[in-house]
C-alpha positions as CSV (number, residue, x, y, z in Angstrom):
1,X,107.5,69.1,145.1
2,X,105.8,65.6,146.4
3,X,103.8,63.1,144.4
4,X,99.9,63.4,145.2
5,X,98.1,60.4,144.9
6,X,94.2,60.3,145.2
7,X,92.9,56.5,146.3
8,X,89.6,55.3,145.1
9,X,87.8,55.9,148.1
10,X,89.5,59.8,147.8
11,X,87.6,59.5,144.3
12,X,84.3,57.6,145.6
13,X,84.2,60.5,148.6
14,X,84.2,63.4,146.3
15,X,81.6,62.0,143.8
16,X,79.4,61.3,146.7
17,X,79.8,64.6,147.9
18,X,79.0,66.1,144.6
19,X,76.1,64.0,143.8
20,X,74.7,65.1,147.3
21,X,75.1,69.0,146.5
22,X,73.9,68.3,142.6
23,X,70.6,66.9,144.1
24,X,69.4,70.8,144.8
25,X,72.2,72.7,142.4
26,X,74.2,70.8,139.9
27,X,76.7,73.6,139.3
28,X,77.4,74.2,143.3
29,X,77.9,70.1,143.2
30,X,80.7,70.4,140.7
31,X,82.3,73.6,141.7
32,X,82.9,72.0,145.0
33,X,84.1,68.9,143.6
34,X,86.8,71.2,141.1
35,X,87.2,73.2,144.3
36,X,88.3,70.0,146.7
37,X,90.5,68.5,144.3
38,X,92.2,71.4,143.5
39,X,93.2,71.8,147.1
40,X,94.2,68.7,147.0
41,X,96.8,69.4,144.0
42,X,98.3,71.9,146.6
43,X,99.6,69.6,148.4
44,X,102.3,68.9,146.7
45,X,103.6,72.4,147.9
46,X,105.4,70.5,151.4
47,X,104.9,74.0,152.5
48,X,101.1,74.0,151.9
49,X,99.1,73.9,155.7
50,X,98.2,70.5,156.9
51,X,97.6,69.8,160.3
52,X,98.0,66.3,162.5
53,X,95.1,64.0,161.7
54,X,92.9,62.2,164.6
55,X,94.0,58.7,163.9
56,X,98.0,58.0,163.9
57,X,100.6,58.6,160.9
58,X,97.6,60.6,159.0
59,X,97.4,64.3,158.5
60,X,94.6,66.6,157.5
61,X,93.4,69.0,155.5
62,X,90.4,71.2,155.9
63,X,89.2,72.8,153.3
64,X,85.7,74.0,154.0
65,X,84.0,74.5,157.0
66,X,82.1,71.3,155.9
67,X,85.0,69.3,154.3
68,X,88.2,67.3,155.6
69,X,90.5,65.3,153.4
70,X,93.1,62.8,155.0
71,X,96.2,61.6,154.1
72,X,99.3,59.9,154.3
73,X,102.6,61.7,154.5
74,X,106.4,60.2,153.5
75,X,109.3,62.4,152.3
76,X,108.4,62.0,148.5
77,X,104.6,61.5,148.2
78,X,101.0,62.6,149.7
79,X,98.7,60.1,149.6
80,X,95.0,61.5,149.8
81,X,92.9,58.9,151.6
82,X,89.3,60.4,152.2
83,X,87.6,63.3,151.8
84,X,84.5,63.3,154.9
85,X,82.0,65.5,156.0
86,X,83.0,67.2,159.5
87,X,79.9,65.8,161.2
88,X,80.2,62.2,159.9
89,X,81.9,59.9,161.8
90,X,85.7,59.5,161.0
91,X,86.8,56.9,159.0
């Protein structure tokens, strides 16, 4: 099993996205916020699906039709970098 690490802007990212849905149903807001992270937590699982990310040395996840996290891959640890809407631009 690999270390996951969530950076601050993983963490600023997922409020944001919470606060967004909480605006018209607080509950779906932080259900999806439990939902992403606990994705995330899967990771750790080096078996668990990821799939080459769009910029160099990054990987992704999707988790929801809406919903992409990327992160950083080394032989011990995940490093979970963003989570961004699929119609944003790409960080």
């Amino acid at each position: 099993m690999k270390l996951v690490v969530r950076t601050q802007t993983y963490h600023d990212d997922l409020d944001a996205i919470e606060a967004y849905i909480a605006q018209d149903n607080p509950k779906a807001g932080a259900d999806m916020w439990l939902y992403i992270d606990d994705q995330v937590e899967l990771l750790a699982d080096p078996t668990f699906v990821r799939k080459t990310g769009r910029v160099d040395g990054t990987l992704e996840l999707v988790l929801h039709p809406n919903y992409i996290v990327i992160l950083e891959e080394d032989a011990t640890t995940v490093t979970v970098l963003n989570v961004v809407h699929a119609r944003k631009k790409y960080p």
